[in-house]
C-alpha positions as CSV (number, residue, x, y, z in Angstrom):
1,X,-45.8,-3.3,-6.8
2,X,-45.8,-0.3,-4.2
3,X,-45.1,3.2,-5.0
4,X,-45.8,5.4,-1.8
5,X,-42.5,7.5,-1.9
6,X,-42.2,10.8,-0.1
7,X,-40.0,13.6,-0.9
8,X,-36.6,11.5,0.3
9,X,-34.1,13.4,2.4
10,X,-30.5,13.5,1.4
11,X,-28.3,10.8,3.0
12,X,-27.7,11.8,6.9
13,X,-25.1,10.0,9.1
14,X,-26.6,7.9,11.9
15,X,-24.2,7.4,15.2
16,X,-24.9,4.1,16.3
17,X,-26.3,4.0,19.7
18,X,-24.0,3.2,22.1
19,X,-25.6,-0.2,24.2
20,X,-25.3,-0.5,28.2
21,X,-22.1,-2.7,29.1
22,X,-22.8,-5.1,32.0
23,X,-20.2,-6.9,33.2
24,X,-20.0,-9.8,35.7
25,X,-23.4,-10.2,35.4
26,X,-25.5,-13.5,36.3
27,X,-28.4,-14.6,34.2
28,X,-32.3,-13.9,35.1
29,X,-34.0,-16.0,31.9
30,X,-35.5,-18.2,33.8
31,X,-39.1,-20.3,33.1
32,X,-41.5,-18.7,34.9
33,X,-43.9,-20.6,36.2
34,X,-46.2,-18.3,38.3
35,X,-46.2,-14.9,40.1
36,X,-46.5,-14.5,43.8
37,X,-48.0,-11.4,45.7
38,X,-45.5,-8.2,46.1
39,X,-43.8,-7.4,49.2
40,X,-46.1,-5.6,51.4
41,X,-44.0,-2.4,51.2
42,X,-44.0,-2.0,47.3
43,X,-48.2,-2.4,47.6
44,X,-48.4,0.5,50.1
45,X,-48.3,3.1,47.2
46,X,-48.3,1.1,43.9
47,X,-48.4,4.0,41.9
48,X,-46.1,6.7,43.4
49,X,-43.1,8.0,42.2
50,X,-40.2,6.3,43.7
51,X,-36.3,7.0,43.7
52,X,-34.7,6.7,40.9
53,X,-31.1,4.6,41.7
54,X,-28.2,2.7,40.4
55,X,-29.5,-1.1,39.8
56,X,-27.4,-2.7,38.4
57,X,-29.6,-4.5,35.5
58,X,-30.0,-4.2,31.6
59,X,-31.6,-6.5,28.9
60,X,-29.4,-9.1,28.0
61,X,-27.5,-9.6,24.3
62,X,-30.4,-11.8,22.8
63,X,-33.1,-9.5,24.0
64,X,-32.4,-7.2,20.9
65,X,-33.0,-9.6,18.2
66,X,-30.7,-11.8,15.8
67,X,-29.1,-8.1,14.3
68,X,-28.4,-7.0,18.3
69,X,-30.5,-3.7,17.2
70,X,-33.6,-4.3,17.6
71,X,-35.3,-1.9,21.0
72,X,-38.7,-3.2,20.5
73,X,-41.6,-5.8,21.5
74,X,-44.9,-6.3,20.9
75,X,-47.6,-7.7,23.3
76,X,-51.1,-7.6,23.6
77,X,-52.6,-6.0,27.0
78,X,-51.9,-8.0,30.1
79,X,-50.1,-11.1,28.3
80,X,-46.9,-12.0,29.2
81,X,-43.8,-10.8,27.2
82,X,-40.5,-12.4,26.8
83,X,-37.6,-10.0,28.2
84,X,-34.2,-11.4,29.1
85,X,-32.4,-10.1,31.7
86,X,-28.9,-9.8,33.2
87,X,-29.1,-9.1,37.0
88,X,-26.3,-8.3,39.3
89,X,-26.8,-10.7,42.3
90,X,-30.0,-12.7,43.3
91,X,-33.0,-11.7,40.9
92,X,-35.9,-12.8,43.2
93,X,-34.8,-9.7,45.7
94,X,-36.5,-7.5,42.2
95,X,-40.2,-6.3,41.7
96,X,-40.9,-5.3,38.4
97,X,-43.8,-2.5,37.1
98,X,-43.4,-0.3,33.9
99,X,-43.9,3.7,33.1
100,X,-45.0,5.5,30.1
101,X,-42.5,6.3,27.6
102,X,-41.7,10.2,28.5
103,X,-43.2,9.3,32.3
104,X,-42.2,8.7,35.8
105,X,-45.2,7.0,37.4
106,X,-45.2,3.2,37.7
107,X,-48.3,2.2,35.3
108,X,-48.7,-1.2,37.0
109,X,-49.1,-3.1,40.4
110,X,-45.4,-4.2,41.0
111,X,-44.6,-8.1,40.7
112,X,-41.8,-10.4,41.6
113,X,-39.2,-10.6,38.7
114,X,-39.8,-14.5,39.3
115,X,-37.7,-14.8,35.2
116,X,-37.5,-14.2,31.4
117,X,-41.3,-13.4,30.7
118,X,-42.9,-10.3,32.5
119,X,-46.7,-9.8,32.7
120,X,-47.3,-6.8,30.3
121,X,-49.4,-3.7,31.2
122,X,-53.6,-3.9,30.6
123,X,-53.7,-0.4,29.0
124,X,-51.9,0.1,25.3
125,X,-49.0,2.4,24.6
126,X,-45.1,2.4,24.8
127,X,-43.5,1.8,28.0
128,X,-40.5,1.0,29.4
129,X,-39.6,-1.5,32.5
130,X,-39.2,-0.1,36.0
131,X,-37.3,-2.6,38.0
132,X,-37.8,-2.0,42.2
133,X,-35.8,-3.0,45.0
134,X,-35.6,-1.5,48.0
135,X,-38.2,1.7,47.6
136,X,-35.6,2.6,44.9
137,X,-35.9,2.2,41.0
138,X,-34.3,2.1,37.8
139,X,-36.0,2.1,34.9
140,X,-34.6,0.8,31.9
141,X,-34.8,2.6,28.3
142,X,-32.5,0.3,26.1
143,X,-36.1,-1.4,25.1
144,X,-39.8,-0.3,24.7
145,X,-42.2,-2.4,24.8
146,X,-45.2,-1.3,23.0
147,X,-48.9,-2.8,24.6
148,X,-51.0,-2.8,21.4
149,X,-54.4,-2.1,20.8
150,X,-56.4,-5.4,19.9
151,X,-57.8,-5.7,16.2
152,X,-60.9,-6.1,17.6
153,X,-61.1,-2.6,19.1
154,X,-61.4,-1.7,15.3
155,X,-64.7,-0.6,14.9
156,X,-65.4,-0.7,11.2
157,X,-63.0,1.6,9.1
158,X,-61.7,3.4,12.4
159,X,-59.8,3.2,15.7
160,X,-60.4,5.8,18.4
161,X,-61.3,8.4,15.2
162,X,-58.2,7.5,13.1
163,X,-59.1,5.9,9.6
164,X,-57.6,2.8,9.0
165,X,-60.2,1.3,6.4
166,X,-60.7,-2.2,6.0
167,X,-59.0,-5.8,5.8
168,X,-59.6,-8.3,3.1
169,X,-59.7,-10.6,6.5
170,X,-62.8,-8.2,7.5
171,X,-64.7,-8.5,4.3
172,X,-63.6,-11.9,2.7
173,X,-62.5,-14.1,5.3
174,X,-60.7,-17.5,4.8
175,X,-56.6,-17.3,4.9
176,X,-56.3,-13.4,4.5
177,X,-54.5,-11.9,7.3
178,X,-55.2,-9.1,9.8
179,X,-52.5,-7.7,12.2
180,X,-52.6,-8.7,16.1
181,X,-53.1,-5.2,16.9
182,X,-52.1,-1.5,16.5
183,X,-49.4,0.3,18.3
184,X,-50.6,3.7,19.6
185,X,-48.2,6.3,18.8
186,X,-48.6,9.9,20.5
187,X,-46.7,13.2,19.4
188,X,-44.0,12.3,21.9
189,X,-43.5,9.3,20.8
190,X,-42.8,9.5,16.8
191,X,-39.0,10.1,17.6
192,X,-38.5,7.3,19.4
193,X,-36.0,4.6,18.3
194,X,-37.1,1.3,17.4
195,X,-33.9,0.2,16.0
196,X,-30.5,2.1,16.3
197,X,-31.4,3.1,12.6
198,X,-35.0,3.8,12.4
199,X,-37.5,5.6,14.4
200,X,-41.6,5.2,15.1
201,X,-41.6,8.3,12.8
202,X,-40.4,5.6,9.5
203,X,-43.8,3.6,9.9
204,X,-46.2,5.8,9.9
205,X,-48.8,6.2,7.4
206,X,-48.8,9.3,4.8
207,X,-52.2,9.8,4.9
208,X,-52.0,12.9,5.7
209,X,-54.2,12.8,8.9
210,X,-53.6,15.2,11.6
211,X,-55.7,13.6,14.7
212,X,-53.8,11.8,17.7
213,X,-53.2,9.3,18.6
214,X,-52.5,7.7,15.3
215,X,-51.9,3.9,15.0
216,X,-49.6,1.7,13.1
217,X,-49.2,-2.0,12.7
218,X,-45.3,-3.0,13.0
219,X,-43.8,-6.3,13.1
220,X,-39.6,-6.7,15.5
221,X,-39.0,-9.6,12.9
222,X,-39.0,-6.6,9.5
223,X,-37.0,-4.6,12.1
224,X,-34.7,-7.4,12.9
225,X,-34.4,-7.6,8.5
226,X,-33.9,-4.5,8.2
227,X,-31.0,-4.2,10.6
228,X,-29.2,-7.3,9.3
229,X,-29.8,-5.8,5.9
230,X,-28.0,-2.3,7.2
231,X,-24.9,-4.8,8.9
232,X,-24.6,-6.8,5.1
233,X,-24.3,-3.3,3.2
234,X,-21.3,-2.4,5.5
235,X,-19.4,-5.7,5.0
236,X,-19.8,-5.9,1.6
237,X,-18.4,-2.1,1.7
238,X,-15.3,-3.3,4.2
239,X,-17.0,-0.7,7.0
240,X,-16.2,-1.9,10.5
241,X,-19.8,-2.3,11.7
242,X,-18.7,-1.2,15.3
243,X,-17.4,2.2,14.3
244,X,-19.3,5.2,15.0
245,X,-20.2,5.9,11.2
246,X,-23.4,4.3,9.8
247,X,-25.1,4.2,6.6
248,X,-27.5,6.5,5.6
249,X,-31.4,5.6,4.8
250,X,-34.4,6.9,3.8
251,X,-37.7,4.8,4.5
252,X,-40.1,6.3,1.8
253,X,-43.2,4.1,3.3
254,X,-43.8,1.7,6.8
255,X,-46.9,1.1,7.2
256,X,-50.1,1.8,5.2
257,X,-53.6,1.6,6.5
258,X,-55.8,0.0,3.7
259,X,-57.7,3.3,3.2
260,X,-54.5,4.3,1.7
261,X,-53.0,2.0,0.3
262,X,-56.0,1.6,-2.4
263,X,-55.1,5.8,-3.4
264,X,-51.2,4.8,-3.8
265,X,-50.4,4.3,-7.6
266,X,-49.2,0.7,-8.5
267,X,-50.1,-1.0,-5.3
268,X,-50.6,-4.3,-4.7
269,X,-54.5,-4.9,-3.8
270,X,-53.3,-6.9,-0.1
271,X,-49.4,-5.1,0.1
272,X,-47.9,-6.3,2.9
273,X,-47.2,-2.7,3.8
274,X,-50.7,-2.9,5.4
275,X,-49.8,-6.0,8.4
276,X,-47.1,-3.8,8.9
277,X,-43.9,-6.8,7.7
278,X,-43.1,-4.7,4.9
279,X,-40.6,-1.1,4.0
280,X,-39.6,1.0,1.2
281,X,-35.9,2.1,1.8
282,X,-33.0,3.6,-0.1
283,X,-30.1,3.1,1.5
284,X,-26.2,4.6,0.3
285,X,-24.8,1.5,0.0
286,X,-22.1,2.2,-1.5
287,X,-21.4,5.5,1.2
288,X,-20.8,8.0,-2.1
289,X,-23.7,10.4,-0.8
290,X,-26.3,9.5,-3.3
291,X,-29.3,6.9,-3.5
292,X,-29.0,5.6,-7.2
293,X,-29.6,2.2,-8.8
294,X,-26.4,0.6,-8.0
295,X,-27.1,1.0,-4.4
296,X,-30.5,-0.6,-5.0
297,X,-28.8,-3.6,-6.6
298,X,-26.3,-3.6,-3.7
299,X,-29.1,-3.7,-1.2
300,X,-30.9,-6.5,-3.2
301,X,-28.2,-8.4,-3.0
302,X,-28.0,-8.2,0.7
303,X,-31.1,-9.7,1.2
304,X,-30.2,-12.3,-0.4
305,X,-27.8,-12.8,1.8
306,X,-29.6,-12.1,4.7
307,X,-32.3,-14.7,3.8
308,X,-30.0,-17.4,3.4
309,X,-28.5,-16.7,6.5
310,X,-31.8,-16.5,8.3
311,X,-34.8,-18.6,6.3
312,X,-36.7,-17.3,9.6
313,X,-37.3,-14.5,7.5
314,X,-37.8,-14.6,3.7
315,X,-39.9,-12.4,2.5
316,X,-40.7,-10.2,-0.5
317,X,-38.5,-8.0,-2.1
318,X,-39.0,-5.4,-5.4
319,X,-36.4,-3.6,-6.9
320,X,-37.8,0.0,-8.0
321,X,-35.1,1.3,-10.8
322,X,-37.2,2.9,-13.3
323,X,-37.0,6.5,-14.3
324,X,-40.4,6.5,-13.4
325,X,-39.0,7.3,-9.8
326,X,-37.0,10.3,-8.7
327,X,-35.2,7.5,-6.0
328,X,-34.4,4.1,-6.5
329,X,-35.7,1.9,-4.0
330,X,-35.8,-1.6,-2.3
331,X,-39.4,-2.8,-1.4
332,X,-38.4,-5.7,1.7
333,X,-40.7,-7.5,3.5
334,X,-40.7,-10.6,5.8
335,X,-44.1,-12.0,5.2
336,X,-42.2,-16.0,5.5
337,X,-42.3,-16.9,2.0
338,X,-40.0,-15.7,-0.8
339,X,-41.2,-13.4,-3.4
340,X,-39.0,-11.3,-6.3
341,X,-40.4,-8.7,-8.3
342,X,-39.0,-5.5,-10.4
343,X,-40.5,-1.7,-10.9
């Protein structure tokens, strides 16, 4: 059972972002098999700040997940990361590099866009891909791509002077779980969009530390849930889930470090909360302005749906009704294996 709520804000319409139309577009997922050296004239000045134009180039449809609204991935330093592409015209005439999210300066040596996997940055943070032709670049911002830092980095209940406490992995071993790594979020970065509902801001942990960076463990496949989850609620409502109007949500808790999750009443000892597959959210399913129990039940039975739809990801889900809280929530996780419960 989880119980981690904050105060929850009253329903709030969401626009839908709008997505970049490409038209007549060819297709740049291709293997790749290896890299070759950049031009000459992109290595001259690696680093500088070049020209921004008018490339014609944007992630393609499945780049965003099974919901469409997904605008993140997650890759280790320096390993490669899958990130489909539509291209006007011939794709091999295309460096690639990336910039800091809120930057301008290429954070990379460029590289031949040789296909569908691109060779992620060595140092962690958020960062969007700068594509180069010509001394002239375009960087694209319809997906961030978030370098992580490696579990290992850890070094016993901190990271970098942010308390994260410790894994059941870290002290008993065997087939408990410990996240990849940890996405380092800076003040700037908090408001950024990871879905076209939810922001970096939903996941974080509230501990009540102050310090940046801070770091949080998030998994694109509870994103991708959660999206599909939002997209059920509307058809079972009859809402066109193109138009501009969107349901309103509250996440009361992302992700929890383990230092906290032991102080928040009614958890479970090894939540999922903590490997970063797991939210708390109300959601107006019913569009009447209020979070109550019916919409709870509405969003339970979503799931459902969305989990026979997509096996890929089952997952846990708890159904907090009691008076016991002020708002009735939906714990939903995607930790592969199905789990029910009731609070």
């Amino acid at each position: 059972m989880d119980d981690d709520r904050r105060t929850a804000r009253p329903p709030v319409r969401h626009p839908r972002a709008g997505w970049l139309t490409v038209a007549a577009f060819v297709s740049a997922a291709i293997a790749v098999i290896g890299f070759q050296h950049p031009a000459k004239s992109l290595l001259k000045k690696p680093f500088e700040k070049l020209a921004v134009a008018q490339i014609d180039i944007a992630p393609s449809a499945d780049a965003f997940g099974t919901s469409g609204e997904v605008k993140l991935r997650v890759v280790l330093p320096g390993e490669r990361v899958e990130y489909p592409l539509e291209v006007e015209g011939d794709p091999s005439k295309l460096a690639y590099s990336w910039v800091r999210t809120g930057g301008d300066s290429l954070a990379s040596v460029p590289l031949p866009l040789s296909g569908a996997e691109l060779v992620a940055p060595e140092a962690p943070g958020m960062y969007h891909l700068a594509l180069l032709r010509d001394g002239e670049r375009h960087v694209v911002n319809e997906m961030t791509v978030a370098v992580l830092v490696p579990f290992a980095e850890k070094l016993g209940a901190t990271l970098n002077g942010y308390k994260i406490g410790t894994y059941l992995a870290e002290r008993l071993g065997g087939k408990h779980d410990a996240p990849e790594g940890f996405i380092e979020v800076g003040p700037k970065d908090v408001d950024l969009q990871v879905t076209t509902h939810l922001r970096v801001s939903d996941f974080l942990t509230h501990d009540g530390q102050s310090s940046w960076p801070r770091y949080v463990a998030l998994e694109p496949k509870l994103l991708d849930k959660l999206e599909l989850v939002i997209s059920q609620v509307r058809r079972m409502q009859g809402r066109d889930t193109a138009d501009a109007e969107s349901v309103a949500l509250d996440v009361h808790s992302g992700f929890r470090t383990p230092s906290h999750n032991v102080s928040v009443k009614r958890s479970a000892r090894d939540s999922r909360h903590q490997y970063g597959d797991a939210a708390d959210v109300a959601i107006d399913a019913n569009f009447d302005g209020r979070y109550t129990a019916a919409d709870s039940r509405l969003v339970a039975l979503a799931v459902e749906m969305v989990e026979q739809d997509h096996p890929e990801l089952r997952g846990g889900m708890g159904v907090y009704t009691s008076r016991r809280y002020s708002t009735p929530y939906v714990h939903i996780d995607a930790r592969g294996k199905r789990a029910r419960w009731r609070g």
